[in-house]
FIROTOR-211296 format. One record per atom (N, C-alpha, C, O): x, y, z; residue in three letters. Coordinates in steps of 0.05 Angstrom, whole numbers, padded with zeros to 5 digits, always signed. Layout:
# residues N
XYZALA
...
# end
This chain:
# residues 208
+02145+01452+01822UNK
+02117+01460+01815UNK
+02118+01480+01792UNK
+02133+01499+01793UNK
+02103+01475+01773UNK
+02098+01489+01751UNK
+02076+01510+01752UNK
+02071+01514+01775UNK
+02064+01524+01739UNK
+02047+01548+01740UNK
+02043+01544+01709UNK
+02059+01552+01692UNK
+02019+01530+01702UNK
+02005+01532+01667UNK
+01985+01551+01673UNK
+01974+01555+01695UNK
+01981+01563+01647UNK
+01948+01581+01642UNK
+01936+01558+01634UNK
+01918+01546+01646UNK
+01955+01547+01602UNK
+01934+01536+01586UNK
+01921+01549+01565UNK
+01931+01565+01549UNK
+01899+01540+01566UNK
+01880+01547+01539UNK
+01855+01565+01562UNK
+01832+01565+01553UNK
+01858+01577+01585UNK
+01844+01585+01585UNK
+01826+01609+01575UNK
+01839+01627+01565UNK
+01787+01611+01576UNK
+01788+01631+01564UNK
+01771+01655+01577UNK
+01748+01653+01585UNK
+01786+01677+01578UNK
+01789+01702+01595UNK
+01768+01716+01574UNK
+01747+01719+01586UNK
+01766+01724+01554UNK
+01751+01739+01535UNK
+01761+01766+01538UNK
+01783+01774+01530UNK
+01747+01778+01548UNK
+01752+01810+01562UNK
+01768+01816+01588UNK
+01778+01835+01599UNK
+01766+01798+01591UNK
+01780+01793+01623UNK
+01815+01797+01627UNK
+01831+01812+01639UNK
+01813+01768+01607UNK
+01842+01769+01603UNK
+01868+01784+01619UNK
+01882+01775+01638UNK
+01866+01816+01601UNK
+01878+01836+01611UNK
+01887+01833+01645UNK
+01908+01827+01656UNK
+01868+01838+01651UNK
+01861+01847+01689UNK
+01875+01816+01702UNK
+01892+01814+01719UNK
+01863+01796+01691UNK
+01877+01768+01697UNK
+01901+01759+01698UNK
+01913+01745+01714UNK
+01911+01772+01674UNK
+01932+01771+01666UNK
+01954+01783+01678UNK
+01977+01774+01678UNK
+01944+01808+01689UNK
+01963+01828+01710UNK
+01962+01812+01739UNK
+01981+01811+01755UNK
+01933+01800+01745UNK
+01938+01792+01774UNK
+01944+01762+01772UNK
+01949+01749+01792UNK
+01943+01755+01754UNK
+01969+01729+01758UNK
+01991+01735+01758UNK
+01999+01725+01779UNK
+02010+01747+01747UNK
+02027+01759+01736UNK
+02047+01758+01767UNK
+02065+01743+01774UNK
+02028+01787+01783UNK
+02035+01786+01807UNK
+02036+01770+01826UNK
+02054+01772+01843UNK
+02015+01751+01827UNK
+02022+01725+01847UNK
+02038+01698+01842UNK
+02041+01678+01856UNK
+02048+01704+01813UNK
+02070+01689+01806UNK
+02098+01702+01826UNK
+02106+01688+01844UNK
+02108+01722+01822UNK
+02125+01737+01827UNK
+02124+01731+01858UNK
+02145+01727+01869UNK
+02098+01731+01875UNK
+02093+01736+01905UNK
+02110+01706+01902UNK
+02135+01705+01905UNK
+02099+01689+01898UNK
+02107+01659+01904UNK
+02126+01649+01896UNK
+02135+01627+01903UNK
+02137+01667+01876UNK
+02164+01663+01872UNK
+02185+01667+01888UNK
+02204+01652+01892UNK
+02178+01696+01899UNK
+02199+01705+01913UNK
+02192+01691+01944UNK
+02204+01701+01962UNK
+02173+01669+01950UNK
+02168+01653+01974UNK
+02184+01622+01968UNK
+02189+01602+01981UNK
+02190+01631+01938UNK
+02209+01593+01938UNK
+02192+01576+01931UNK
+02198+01552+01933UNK
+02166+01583+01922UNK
+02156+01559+01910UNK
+02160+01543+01891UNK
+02163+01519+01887UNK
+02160+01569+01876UNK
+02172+01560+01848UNK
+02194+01578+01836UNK
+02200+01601+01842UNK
+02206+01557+01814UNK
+02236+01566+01813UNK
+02238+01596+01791UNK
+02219+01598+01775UNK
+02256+01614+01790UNK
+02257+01636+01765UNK
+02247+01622+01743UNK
+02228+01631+01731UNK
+02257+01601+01738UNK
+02261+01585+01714UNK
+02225+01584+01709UNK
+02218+01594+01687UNK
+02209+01577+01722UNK
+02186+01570+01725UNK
+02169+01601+01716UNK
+02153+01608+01698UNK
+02182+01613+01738UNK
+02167+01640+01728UNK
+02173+01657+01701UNK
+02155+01672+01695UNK
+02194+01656+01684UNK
+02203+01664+01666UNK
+02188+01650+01646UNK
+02185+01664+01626UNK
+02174+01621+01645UNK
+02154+01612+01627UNK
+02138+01618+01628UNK
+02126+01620+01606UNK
+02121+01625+01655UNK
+02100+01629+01663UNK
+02089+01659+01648UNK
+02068+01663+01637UNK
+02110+01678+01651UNK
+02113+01704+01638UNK
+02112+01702+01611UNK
+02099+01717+01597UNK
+02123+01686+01605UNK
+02122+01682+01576UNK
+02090+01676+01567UNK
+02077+01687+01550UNK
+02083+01657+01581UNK
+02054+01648+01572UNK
+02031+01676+01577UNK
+02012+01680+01562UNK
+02035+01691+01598UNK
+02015+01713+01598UNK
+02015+01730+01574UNK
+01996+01742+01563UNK
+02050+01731+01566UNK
+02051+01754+01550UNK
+02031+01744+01526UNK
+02014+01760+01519UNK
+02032+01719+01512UNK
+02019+01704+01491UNK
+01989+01712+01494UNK
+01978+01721+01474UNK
+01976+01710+01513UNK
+01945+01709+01524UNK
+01942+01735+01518UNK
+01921+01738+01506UNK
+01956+01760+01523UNK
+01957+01786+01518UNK
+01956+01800+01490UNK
+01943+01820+01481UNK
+01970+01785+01480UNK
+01962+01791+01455UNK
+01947+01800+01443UNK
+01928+01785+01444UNK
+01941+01822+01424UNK
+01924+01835+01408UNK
+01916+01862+01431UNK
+01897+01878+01429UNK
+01933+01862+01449UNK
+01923+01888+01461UNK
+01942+01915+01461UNK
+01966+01911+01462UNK
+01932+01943+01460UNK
+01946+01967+01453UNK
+01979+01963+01476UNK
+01985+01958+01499UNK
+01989+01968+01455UNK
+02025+01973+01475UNK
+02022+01992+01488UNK
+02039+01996+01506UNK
+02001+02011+01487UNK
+01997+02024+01504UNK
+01993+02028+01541UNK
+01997+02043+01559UNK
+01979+02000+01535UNK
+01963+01992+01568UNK
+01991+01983+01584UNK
+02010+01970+01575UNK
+01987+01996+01609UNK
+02001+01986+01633UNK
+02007+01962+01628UNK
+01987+01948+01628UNK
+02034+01947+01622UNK
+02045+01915+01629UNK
+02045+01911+01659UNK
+02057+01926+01673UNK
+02033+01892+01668UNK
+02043+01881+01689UNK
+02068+01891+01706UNK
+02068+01904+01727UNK
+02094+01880+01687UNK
+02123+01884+01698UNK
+02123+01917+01699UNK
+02142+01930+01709UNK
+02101+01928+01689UNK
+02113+01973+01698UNK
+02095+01972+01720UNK
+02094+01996+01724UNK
+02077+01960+01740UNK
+02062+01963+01750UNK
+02080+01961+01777UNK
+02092+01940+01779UNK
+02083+01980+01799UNK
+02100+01981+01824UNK
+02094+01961+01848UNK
+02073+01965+01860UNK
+02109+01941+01856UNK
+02099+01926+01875UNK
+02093+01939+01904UNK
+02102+01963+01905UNK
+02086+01934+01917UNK
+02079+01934+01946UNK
+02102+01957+01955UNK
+02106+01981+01959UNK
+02113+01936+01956UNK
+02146+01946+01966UNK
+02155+01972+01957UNK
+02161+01991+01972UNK
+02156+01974+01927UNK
+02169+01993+01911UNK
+02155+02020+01914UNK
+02165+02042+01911UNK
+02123+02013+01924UNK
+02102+02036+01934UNK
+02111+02053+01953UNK
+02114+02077+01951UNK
+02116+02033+01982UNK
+02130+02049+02001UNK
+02151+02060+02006UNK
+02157+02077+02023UNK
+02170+02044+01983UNK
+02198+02064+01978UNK
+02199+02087+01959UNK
+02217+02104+01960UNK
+02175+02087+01938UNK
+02174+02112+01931UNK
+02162+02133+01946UNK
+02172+02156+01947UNK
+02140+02126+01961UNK
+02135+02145+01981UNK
+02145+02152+01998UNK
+02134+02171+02008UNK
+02170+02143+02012UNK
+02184+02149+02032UNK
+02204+02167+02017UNK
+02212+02186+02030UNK
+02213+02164+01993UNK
+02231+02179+01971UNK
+02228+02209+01969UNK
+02247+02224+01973UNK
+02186+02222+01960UNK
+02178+02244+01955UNK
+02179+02267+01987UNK
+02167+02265+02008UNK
+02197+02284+01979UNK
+02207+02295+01994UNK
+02182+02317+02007UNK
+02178+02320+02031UNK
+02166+02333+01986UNK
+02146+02338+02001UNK
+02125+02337+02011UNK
+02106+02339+01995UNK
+02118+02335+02041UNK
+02095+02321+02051UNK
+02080+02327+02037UNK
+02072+02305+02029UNK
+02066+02345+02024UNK
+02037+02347+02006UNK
+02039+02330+01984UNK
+02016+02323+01977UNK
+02061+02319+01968UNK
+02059+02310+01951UNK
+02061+02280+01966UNK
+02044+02264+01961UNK
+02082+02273+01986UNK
+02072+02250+02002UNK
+02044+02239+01999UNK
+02037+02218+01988UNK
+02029+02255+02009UNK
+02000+02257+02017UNK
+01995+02245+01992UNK
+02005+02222+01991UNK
+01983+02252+01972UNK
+01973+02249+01955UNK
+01990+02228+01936UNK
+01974+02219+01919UNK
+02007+02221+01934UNK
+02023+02192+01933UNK
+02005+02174+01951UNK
+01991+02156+01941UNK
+02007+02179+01977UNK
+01996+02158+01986UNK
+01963+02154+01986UNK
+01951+02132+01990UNK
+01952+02178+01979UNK
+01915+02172+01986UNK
+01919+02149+01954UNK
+01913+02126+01957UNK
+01928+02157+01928UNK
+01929+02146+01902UNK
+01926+02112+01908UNK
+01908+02096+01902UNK
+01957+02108+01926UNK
+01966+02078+01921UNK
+01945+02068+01937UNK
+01935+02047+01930UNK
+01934+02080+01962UNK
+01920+02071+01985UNK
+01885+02067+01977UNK
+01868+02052+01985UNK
+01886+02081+01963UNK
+01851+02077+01960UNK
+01847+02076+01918UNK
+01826+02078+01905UNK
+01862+02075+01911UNK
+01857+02071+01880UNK
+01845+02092+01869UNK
+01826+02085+01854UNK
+01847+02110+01872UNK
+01838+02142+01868UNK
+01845+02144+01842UNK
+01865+02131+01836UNK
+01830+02158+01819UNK
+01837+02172+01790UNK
+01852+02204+01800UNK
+01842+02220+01816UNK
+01873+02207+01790UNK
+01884+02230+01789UNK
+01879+02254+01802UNK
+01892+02265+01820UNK
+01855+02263+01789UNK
+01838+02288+01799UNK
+01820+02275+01818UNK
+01808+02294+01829UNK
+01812+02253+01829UNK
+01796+02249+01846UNK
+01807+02266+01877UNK
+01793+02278+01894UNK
+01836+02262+01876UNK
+01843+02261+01902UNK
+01849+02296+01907UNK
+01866+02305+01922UNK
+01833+02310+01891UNK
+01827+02344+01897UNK
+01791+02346+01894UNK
+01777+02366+01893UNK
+01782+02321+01894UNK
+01755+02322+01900UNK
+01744+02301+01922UNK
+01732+02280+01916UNK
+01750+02308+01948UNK
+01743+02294+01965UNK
+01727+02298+01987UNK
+01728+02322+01990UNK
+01706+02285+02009UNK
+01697+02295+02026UNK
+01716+02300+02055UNK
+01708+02293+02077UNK
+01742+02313+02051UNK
+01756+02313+02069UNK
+01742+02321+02098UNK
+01751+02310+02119UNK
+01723+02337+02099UNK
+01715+02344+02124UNK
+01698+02332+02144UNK
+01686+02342+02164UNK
+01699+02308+02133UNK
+01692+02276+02145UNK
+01707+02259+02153UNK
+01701+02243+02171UNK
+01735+02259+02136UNK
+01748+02240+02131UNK
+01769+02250+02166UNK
+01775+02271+02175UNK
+01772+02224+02173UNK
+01797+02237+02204UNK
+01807+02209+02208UNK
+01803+02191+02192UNK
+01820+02205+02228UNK
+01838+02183+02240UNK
+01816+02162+02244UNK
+01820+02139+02236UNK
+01800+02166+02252UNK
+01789+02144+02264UNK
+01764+02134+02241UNK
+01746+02119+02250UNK
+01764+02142+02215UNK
+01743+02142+02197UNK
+01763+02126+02176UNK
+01782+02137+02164UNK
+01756+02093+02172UNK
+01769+02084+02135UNK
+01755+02094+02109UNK
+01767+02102+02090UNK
+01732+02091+02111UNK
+01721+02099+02095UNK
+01721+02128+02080UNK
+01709+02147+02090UNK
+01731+02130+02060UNK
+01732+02156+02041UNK
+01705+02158+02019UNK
+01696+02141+02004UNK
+01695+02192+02025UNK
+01682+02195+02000UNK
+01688+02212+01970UNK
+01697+02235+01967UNK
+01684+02203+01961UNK
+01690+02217+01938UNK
+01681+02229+01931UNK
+01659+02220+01939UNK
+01672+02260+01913UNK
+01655+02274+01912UNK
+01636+02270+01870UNK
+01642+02261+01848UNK
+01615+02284+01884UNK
+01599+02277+01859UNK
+01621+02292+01832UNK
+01627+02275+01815UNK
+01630+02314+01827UNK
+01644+02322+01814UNK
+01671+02313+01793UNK
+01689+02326+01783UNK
+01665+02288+01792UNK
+01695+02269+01789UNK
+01671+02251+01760UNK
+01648+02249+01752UNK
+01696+02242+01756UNK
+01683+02225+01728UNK
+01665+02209+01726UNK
+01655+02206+01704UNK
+01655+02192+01754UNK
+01636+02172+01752UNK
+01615+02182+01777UNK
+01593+02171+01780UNK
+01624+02200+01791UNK
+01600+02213+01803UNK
+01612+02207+01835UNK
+01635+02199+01840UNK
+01594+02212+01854UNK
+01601+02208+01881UNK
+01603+02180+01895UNK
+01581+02170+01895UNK
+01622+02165+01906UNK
+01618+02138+01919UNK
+01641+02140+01944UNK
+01659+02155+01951UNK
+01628+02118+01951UNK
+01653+02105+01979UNK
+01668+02093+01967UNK
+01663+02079+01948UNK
+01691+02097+01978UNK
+01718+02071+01976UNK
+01740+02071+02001UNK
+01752+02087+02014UNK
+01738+02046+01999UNK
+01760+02035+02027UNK
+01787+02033+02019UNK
+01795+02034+01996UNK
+01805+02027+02045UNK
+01833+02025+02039UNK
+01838+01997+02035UNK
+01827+01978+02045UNK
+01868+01998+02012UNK
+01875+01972+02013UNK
+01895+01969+02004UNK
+01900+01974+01981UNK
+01913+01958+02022UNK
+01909+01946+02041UNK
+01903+01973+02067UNK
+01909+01997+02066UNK
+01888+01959+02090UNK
+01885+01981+02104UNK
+01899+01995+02130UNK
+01893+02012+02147UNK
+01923+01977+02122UNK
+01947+01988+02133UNK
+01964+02009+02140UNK
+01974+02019+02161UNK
+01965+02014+02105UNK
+01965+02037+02085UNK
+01962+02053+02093UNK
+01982+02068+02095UNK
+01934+02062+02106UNK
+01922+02085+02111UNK
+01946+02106+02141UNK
+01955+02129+02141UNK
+01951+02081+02167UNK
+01961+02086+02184UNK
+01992+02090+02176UNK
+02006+02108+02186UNK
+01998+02076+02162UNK
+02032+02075+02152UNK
+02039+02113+02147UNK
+02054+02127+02159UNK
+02018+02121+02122UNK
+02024+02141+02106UNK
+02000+02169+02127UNK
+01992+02189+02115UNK
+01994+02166+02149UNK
+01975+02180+02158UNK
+01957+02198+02151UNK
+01948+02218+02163UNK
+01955+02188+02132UNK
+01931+02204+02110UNK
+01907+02222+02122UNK
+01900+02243+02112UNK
+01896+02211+02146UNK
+01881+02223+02161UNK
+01887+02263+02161UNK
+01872+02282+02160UNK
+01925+02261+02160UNK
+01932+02287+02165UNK
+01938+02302+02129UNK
+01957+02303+02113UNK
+01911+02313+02130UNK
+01911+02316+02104UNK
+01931+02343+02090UNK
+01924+02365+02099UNK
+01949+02343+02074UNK
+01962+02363+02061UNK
+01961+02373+02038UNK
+01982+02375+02026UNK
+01941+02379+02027UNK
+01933+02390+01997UNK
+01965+02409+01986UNK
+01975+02427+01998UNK
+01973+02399+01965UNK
+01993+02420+01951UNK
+01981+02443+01948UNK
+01958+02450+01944UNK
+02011+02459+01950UNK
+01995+02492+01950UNK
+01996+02506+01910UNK
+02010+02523+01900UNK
+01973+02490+01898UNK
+01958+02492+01869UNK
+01933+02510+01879UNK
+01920+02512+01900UNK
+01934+02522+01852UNK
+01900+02533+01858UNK
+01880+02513+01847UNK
+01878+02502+01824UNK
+01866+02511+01868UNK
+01840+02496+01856UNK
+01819+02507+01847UNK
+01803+02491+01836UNK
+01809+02542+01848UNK
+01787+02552+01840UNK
+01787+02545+01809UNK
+01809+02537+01800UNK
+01769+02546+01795UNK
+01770+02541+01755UNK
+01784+02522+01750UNK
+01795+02527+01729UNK
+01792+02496+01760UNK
+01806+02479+01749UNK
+01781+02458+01747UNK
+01761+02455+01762UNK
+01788+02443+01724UNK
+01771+02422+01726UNK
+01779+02392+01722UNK
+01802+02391+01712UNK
+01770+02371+01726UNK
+01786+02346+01726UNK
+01816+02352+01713UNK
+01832+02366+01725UNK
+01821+02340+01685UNK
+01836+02347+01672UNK
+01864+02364+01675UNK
+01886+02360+01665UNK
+01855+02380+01689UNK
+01869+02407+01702UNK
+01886+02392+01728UNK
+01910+02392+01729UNK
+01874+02383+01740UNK
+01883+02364+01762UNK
+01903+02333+01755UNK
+01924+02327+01766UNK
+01886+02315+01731UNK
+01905+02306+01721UNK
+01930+02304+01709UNK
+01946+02286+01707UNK
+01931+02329+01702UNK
+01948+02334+01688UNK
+01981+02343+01711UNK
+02005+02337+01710UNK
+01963+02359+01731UNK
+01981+02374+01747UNK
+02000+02344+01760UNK
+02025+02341+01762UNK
+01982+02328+01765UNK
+01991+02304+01785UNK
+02007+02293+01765UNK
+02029+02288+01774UNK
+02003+02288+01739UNK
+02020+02276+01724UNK
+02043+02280+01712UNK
+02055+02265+01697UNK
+02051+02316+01723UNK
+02071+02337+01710UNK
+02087+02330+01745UNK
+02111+02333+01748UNK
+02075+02324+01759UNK
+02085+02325+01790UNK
+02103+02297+01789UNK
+02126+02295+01797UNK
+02090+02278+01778UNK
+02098+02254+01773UNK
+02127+02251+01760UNK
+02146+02236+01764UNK
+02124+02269+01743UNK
+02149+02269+01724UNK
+02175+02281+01742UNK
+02195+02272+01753UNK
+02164+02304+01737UNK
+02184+02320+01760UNK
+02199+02304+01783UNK
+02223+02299+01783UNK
+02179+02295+01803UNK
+02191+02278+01824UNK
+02203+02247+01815UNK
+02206+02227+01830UNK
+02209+02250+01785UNK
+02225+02227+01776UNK
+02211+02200+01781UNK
+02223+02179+01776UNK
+02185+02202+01790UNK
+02163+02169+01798UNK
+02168+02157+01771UNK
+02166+02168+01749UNK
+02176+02123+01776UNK
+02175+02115+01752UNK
+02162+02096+01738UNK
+02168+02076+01724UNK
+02133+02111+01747UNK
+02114+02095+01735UNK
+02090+02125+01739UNK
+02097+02144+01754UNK
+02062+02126+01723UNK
+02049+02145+01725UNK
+02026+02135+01741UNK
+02020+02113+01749UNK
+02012+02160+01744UNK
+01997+02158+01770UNK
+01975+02131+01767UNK
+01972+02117+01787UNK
+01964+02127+01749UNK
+01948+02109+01740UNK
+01957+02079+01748UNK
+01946+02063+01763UNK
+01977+02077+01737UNK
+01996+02050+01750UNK
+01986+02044+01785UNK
+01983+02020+01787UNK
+01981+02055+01806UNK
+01972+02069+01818UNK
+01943+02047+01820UNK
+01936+02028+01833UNK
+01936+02061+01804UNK
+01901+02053+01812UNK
+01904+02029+01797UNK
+01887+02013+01804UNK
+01919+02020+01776UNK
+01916+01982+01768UNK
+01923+01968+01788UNK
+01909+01948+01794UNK
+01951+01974+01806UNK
+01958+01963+01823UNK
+01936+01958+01847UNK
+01936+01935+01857UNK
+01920+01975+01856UNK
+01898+01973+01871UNK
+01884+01956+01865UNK
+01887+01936+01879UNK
+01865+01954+01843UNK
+01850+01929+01826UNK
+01859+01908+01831UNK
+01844+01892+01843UNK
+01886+01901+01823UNK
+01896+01880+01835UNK
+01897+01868+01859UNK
+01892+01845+01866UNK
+01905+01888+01872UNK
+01913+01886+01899UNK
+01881+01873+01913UNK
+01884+01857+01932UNK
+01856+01877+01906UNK
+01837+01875+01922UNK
+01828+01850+01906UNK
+01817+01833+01921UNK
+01831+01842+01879UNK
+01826+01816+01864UNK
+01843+01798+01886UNK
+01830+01778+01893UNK
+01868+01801+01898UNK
+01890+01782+01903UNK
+01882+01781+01933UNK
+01901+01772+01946UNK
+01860+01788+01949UNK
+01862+01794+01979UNK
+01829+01784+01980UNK
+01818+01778+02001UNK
+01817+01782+01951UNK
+01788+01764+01954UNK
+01767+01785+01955UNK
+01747+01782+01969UNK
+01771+01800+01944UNK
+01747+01830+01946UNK
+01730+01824+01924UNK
+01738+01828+01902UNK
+01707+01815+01928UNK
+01693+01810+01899UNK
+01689+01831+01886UNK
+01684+01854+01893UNK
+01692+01818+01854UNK
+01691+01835+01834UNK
+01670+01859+01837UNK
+01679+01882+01837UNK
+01644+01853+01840UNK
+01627+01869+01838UNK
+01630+01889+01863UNK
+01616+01909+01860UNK
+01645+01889+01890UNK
+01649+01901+01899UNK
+01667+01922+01904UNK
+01660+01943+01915UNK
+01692+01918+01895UNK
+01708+01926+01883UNK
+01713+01951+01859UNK
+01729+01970+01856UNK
+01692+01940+01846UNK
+01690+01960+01821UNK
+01669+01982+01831UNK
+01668+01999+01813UNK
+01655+01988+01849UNK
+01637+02004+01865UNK
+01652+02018+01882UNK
+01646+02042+01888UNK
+01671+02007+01890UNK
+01696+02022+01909UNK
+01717+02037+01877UNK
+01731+02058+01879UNK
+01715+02030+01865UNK
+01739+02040+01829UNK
+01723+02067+01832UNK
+01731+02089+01838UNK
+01695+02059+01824UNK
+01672+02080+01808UNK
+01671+02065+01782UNK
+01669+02081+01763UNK
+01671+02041+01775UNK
+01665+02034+01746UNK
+01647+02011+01741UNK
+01638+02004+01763UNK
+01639+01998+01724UNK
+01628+01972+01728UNK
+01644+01950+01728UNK
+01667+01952+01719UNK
+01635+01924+01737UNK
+01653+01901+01731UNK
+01663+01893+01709UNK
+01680+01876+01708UNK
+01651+01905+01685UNK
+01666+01892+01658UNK
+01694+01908+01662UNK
+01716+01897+01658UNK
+01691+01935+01669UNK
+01709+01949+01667UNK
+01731+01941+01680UNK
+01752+01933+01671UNK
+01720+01946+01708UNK
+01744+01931+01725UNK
+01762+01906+01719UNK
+01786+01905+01723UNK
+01748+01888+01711UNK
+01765+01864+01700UNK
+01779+01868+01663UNK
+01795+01852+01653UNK
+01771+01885+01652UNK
+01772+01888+01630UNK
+01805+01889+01619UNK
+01810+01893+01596UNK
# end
């Protein structure tokens, strides 16, 4: 069995398509469907479709699988930073989101997270996903790192998580993180438009 794109056309899309094929090549690969050989073209053809976009943006192949999530989190030695490893991979959180939360809602028996108005796109719900996740990494038991949060503002928070990142040798940045999520809910049938309401962004974005 082969795996063609083709001539398809993605427009804006592309990108986001391009990462969640990417990954369900690899899923079905590593199920024996199809052979390396197969997937090594297949890779080849995404990278082509990609084209004309900043070297900047997350590749697919830096994006952490499933797997590599829970062995980095089982890796970070301190529970606070645990924590917040896992709310990221678990709910697709922006950086500083996850020091703006309605924690005094949030408990064991609650999936649903809110986010607070103070964050880049304003206040929303978002669920876990997978919602596994949530019980694996027991997020419920919340551990804020001991940072000051009075006068900090987004930014301030991003930054900290992303100096934390380094430090704890993660080798990929926190953002990686929240593409992997996107994906993750494209590949499990979460419609677009719902999905991107759980991000905080619109659907061009999300697929973008």
């Amino acid at each position: 069995m082969k795996l063609r794109i083709g001539n398809l056309r993605l427009g804006h899309r592309r990108e986001f398509f391009c990462m969640a094929y990417g990954k369900l090549a690899e899923f079905v690969a590593k199920a024996g469907v199809i052979t390396r050989e197969d997937l090594a073209v297949f890779r080849t053809e995404l990278k082509a479709l990609k084209q004309g976009y900043s070297p900047k943006e997350i590749l697919p192949e830096n994006l952490p699988t499933d797997e590599q999530i829970l062995n980095i989190w089982a890796s970070i030695q301190s529970p606070a930073w645990r924590w917040v490893y896992g709310m990221l991979a678990t709910y697709g959180l922006r950086p500083h989101e996850v020091f703006r939360l309605d924690i005094q809602r949030y408990n064991q028996s609650t999936k649903v997270l809110r986010v607070l108005d103070e964050t880049k796109t304003g206040a929303r719900l978002v669920y876990p996903c997978p919602t596994y996740w949530r019980e694996r990494f027991e997020l419920w038991n919340v551990q804020y790192p001991d940072i000051k949060l009075e006068g900090k503002n987004n930014n301030d928070f991003g930054e900290k998580v992303s100096h934390e990142f380094r430090k704890q040798k993660i080798p990929h940045n926190p953002y990686a993180l929240r593409q992997a999520w996107c994906i993750r809910t494209a590949l499990l049938g979460v419609p677009d438009a719902i999905a991107a309401k759980w991000a905080g962004h619109s659907v061009a974005v999300l697929v973008d």
